[in-house]
Structures are given as structure tokens and as C-alpha cells.
N, C-alpha and C positions, 0 to 999 in steps of 0.2 A: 480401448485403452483406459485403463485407470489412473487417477494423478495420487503421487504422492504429498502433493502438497497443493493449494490452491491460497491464492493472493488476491483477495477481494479489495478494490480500488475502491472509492468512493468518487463518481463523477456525477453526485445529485445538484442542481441547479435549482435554487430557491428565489422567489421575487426578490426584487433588485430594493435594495433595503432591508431586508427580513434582519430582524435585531440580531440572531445566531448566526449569519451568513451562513457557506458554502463551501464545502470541497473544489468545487470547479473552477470558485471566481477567486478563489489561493492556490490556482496552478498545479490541482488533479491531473486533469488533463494530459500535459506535457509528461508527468510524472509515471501515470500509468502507460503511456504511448512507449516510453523510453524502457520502464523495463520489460516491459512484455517484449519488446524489440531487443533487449540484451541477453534477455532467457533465451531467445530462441537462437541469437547467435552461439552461445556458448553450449547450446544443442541442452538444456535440459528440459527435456521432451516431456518428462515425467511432473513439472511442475504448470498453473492452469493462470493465470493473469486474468482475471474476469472485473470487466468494467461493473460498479453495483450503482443500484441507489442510495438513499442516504443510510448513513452507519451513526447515525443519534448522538456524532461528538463533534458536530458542526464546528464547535467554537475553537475545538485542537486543529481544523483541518491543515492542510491535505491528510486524511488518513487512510489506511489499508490494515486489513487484520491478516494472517495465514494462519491456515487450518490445514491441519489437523492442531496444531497448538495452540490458538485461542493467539496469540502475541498480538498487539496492536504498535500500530507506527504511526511517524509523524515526517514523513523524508520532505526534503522542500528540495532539494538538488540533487541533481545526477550523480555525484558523488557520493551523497547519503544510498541512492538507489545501490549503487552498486557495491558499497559496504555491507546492506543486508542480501543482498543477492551472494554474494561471498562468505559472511558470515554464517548468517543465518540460510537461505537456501541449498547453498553447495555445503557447505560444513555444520548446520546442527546445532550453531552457538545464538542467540539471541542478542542482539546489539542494545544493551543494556541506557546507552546513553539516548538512541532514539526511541525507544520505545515508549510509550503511557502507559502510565502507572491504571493500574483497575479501578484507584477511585477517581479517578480522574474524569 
């Protein structure tokens, strides 16, 4: 099966102190556990939740990008998770207010 969309997590863990910190120790974690767990409730099958390594924007974390569109986010709660899941996975539309900006 092929995914229509995949949702790369950022759950990289850097030494305790590192000046950029961490996706993990800003509550990746929880974040990715949750929507991968509400994709699959809501059956879309077609979409891939994949835990990654780090994504080079330490200092925005929690982030996650989906691809095929390049979009980058910044969800810190279950209610942000499930605006882009909504929005943007089942409907096509980009949640403009969470997302990072490219230069960012």
C-alpha cells in the first residue's frame, strides 16, 4: 500500500543542555503518539505517522513536516493535532496559523 501523505514527527533527543534543545524534551513524544493514534481511529489508512530524527528546527520544536507538500508545523496540543488532521489531512487546506514559515 501506498500513502498519500506521510507526517514525519520529530522525536530526536539531544544531550541534556545542548543550547538548541529538542523535539522530545518539548513534548514530541505525546504529540506524535496522539496523532498517529487519531489517524487510525478515523480510518485514514492512506496517511503514514512516522516517528524521525531530528528535522534541523530544534529551537521551533515540537515539529513535524507532511509530504508530499513540504508544510512544516508546530502543534504543542491535542487540539492543535487535531485541527491539522482536519484541516489539513482529511481536507487539503494548510493551517496557516500553526505552520512555520520557510525562513524560519
Amino acid at each position: 500500500m501506498f500513502y498519500r501523505q506521510h507526517v514525519f514527527c520529530c522525536t530526536n533527543k539531544r544531550p541534556e543542555g545542548h543550547e538548541r534543545g529538542c523535539c522530545i524534551d518539548r513534548g514530541a513524544g505525546p504529540i506524535r503518539d496522539y496523532m498517529k493514534q487519531r489517524c487510525k481511529e478515523l480510518g485514514l489508512n492512506d496517511v503514514r505517522i512516522n516517528a524521525s530524527g531530528c528535522l534541523d528546527r530544534c529551537e521551533l520544536g515540537p515539529v513535524m513536516v507532511v509530504y508530499p507538500e513540504g508544510t512544516w508545523y508546530r502543534p504543542t496540543t491535542k487540539e492543535e493535532v487535531d485541527e491539522i488532521i482536519r484541516d489539513h489531512l482529511q481536507g487539503g487546506q494548510v493551517v496557516a496559523r500553526l505552520a512555520i514559515a520557510e525562513t524560519a
